[in-house]
C-alpha positions as CSV (number, residue, x, y, z in Angstrom):
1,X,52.0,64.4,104.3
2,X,52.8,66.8,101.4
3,X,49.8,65.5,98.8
4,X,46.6,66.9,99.4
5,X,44.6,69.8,101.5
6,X,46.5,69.2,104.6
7,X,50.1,69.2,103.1
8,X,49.4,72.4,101.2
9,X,48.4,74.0,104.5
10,X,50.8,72.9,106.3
11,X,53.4,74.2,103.8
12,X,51.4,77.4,103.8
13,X,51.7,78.0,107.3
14,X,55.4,77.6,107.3
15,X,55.9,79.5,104.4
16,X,54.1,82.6,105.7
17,X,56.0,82.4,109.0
18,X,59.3,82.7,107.3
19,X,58.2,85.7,105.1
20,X,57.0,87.2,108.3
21,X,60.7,87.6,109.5
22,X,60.7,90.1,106.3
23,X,57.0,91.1,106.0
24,X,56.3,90.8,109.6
25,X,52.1,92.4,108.6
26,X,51.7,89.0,106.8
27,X,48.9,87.4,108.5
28,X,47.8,83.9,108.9
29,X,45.9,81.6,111.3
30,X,48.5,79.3,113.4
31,X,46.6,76.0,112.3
32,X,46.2,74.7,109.3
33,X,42.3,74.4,108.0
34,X,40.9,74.4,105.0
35,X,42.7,76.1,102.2
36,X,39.8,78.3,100.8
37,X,40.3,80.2,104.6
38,X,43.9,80.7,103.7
39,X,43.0,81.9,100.1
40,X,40.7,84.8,101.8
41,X,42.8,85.5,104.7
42,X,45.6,86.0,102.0
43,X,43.7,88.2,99.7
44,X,42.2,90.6,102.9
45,X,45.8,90.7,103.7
46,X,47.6,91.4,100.4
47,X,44.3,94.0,99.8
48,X,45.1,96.0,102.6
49,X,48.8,97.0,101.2
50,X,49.6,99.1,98.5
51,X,50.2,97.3,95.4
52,X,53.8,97.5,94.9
53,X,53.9,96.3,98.4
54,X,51.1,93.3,97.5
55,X,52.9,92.3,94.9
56,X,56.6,91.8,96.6
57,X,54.6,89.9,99.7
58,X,53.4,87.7,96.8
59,X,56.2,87.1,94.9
60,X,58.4,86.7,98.2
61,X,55.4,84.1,99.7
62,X,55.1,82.1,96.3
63,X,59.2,81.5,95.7
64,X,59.1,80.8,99.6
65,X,56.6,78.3,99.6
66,X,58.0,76.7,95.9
67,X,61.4,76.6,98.2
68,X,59.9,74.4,100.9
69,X,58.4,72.2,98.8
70,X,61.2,71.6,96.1
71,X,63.7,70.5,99.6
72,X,60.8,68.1,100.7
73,X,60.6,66.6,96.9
74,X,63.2,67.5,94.7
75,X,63.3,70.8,92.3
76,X,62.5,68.5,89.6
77,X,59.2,67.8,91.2
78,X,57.9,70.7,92.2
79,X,58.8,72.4,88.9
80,X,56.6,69.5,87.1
81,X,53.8,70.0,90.0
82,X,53.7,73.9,89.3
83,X,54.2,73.6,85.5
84,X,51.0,71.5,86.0
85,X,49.1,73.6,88.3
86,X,49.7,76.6,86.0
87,X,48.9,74.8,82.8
88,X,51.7,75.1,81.2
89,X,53.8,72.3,78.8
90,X,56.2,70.8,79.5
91,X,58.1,71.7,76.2
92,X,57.3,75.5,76.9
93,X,60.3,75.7,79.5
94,X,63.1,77.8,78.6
95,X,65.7,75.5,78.4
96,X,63.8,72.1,78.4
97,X,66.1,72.4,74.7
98,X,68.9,71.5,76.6
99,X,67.7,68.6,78.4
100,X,66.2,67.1,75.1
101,X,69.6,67.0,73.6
């Protein structure tokens, strides 16, 4: 199941395995649960890096994760789903010019 609490998690805990091949101090727990444990175990993680370092395990885990979920469900999909989740209209898109036309 990708909707809900227990498809996020279990997307999670793939994602973070395959940064670990790169960031191998990545941490998380080998089950899913509940994503507010993920959400902490995250931040104690990222908090105990230096920034520069926090921020590339970030960026590398996010476009990571968004990969995962756009081969389950299309690019389309997950660009609309994160579009959403971030707030952001759907006519704010660079290029969404070129698919009105």
């Amino acid at each position: 199941m990708i909707v809900g609490e227990g498809g996020f998690n279990s997307l999670y805990v793939r994602a973070i395995a395959l940064t670990q091949t790169t960031l191998p101090w990545l941490t998380a727990t080998s089950t899913p649960s509940h994503t507010s444990n993920h959400v902490a175990e995250l931040i104690q993680c990222l908090e105990g890096q230096p920034p520069e370092q926090a921020r590339t395990a970030n960026n590398l885990l996010l476009t990571t994760f968004t990969d995962i979920l756009a081969t389950l469900i299309g690019e389309d999909l997950t660009i609309q789903i994160i579009r959403s989740a971030w707030g952001i209209e759907a006519l704010d898109s660079p290029g969404s010019e070129e698919r009105n036309e």
